[in-house]
C-alpha positions, 0 to 999 in steps of 0.5 A: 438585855445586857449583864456585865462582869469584871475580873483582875484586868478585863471586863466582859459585856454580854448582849442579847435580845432575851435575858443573859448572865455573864461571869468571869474569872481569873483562874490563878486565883488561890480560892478553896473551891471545894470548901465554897461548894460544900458550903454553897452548892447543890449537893450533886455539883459537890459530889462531881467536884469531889470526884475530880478534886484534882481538876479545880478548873471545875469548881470554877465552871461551877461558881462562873455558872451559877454567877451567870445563871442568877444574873441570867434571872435578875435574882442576884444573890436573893436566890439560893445556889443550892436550889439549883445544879450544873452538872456534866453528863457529855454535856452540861445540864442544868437541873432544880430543885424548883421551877426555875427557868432552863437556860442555855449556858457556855463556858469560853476562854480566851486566854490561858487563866481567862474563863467565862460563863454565860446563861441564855435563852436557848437557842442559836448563838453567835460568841465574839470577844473583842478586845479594845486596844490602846489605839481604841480599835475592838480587835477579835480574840480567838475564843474556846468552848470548854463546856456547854449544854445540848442546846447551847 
């Protein structure tokens, strides 16, 4: 299984052996975050993003993850966002109103304003970010784990 995303000047490819959702973002972007969740999300993740209205990298965990989470399911933009939830209780959890699957999900950076989010079967995992250099040779990059679920 694969997905694939793209943002400014990088793009990411996720592989598995099981379903996998993948999405990034460039977080210098000048976006009303809290204006798209109230319109698009689940009202748990609204009331979490309106308590840390000062921290606007949350509401774009949030978007990356439902992102990653409908690619994760094949659904694409067929399935409502507001069915589903991420929220932070020590750590990442995933909740429905429905009978969705639960993934496993991770948020990574690799640089400064360089954030994904990725969905998975749980399980263990292994993340690598390579990047392909001019001389056409994949270099690792040094990845950081923001946030996570327990089984993650």
């Amino acid at each position: 299984e694969f997905n694939l995303t793209h943002s400014d000047s990088w793009a990411l490819l996720a592989i598995d052996s099981s379903a996998i959702g993948i999405d990034t973002e460039n977080m210098q972007r000048k976006t009303d975050i809290l204006n798209i969740a109230r319109h698009n999300f689940h009202p748990l993740e609204i009331d979490f993003l309106t308590a840390k209205a000062e921290e606007l990298q949350w509401g774009f965990y949030y978007w990356m993850l439902k992102e990653a989470y409908i690619k994760y399911l094949g659904a694409g933009l067929s399935q409502r966002l507001k069915d589903f939830y991420f929220t932070w209780q020590e750590c990442l959890v995933f909740g429905s109103e429905t009978t969705l699957p639960i993934p496993a999900a991770a948020v990574l950076s690799w640089q400064q304003d360089a954030v994904a989010a990725l969905c998975f079967e749980p399980g263990e995992v292994e993340f690598r970010l390579l990047q392909l250099t001019a001389q056409n040779q994949w270099v690792p990059l040094e990845t950081e784990l923001l946030v996570q679920t327990a089984d993650g």
